[in-house]
N, C-alpha and C positions, 0 to 999 in steps of 0.2 A: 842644218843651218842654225840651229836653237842653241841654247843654253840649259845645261842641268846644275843645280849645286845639292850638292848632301851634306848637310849640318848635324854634326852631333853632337845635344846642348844634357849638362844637367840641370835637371829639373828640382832643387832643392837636394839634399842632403843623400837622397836615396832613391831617387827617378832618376831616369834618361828619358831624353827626345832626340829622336830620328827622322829627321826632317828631311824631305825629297822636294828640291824646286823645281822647278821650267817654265820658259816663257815662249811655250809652245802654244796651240791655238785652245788648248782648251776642253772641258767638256761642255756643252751644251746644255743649260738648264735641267731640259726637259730631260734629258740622258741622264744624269745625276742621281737619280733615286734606282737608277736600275743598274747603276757603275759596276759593283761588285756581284751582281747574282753571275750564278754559274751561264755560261756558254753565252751571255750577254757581250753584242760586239757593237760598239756606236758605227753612226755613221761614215765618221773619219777614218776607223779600221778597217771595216769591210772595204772603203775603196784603197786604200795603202796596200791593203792581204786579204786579199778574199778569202784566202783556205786556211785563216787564221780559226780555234775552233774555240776562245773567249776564256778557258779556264786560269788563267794565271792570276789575275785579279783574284777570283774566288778563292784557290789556294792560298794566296796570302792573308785573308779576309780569317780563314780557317786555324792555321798556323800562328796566328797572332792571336786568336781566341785563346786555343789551347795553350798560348805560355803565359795567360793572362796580361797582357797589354791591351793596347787602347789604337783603333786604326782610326784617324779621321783625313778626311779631306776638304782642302780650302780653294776657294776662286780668289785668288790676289784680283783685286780692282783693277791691275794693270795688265791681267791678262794671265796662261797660262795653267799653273795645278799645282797645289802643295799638300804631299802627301806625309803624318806624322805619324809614326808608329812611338809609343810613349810606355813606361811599364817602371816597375822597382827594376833597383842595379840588383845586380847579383856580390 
């Protein structure tokens, strides 16, 4: 019932950004600092899928190290998750 949008902006002459939006519910403060470790599942996942097993985050966390980019995450004021993966063009 949400909305996702994917933006792909450049970043001056020789960046890109890769912007993931949604105005879904959110992460939770407190959750926030444990988002991307491995087998880490918030609250809202374990009841969506329990026998969900958390690695996907950390794979990307990984994958985006190793091609030198930049992962960050943002709380919009208005609710929801903005996820930016940012690096040189190729």
């Amino acid at each position: 019932g949400g909305h996702v949008a994917i933006v792909l902006d450049r970043d001056g002459a020789d960046r890109f950004a890769l912007r993931v939006i949604d105005d879904g519910p959110g992460i939770p403060e407190a959750e926030l600092s444990d988002f991307t470790s491995r087998r880490f599942r918030g609250s809202e996942a374990r009841t969506r899928r329990p026998d969900g097993q958390g690695f996907g985050l950390s794979i990307v966390v990984e994958a985006v190290a190793r091609l030198g980019f930049t992962l960050e995450f943002r709380r919009p004021t208005d609710g929801g998750l903005e996820a930016q993966i940012a690096g040189p063009r190729a």
